[in-house]
C-alpha positions in Angstrom: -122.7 174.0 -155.6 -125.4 174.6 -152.9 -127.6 172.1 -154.9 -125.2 169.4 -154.6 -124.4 170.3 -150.6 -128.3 170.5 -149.9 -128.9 166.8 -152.3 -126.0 165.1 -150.3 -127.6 166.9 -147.0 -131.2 165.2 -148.2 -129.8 161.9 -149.0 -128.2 161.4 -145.6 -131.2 163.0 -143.8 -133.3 160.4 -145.4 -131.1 157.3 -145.1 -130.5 157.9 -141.4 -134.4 157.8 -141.1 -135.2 154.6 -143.1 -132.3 152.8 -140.8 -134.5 151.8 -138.3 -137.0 150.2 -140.8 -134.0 148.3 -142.2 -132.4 147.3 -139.0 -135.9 146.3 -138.0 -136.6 144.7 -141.3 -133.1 142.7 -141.1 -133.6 141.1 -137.6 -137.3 140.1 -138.5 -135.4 138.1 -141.8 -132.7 136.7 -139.0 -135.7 135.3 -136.8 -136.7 133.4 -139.6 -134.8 129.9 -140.6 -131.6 131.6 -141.0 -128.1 130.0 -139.7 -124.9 129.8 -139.9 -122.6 132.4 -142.8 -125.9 133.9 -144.1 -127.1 134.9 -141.0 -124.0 136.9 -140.3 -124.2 138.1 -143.9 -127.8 139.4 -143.1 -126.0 141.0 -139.6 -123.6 142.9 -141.8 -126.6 144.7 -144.3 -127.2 146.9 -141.9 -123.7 148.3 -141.8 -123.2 148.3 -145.7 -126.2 150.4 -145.5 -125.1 152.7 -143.1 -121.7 153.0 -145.3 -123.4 153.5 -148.5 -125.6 156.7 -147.4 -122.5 158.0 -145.8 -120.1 158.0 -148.7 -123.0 158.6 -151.0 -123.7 162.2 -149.2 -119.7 162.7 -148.8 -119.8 162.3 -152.7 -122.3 164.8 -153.3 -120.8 167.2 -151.0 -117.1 166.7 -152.2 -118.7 167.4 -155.8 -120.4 170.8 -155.0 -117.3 172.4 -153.1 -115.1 170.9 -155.9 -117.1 172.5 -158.7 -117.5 175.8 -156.4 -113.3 175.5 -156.2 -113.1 175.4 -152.6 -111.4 171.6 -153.1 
């Protein structure tokens, strides 16, 4: 249980720090010859990102208090 709450604590922690290096990353790929539907694609990574380390750490924690019983 405290090994899944402290992973899903890590993964967040982490994610939220590489998001700057992403965002960063993603406007220096807009600046380039992008136009038109894949440049808002390219817009959007950042937020797929942002919802993939959020329900990746929710998992974790929602599996350590379901195996401790608490859910």
């Amino acid at each position: 249980m405290l090994g899944n709450l402290i992973g899903g604590f890590i993964v967040i922690l982490v994610g939220v720090q590489l998001l700057p290096v992403i965002a960063d990353a993603i406007v220096g790929a807009q600046a380039g010859n992008v136009t038109g539907a894949a440049s808002t694609i390219l817009g959007l990574t950042t937020i797929f990102y942002s919802l993939g380390i959020m329900s990746a750490g929710v998992a974790l924690a929602v599996g350590g208090l379901r195996s401790a019983g608490v859910m």
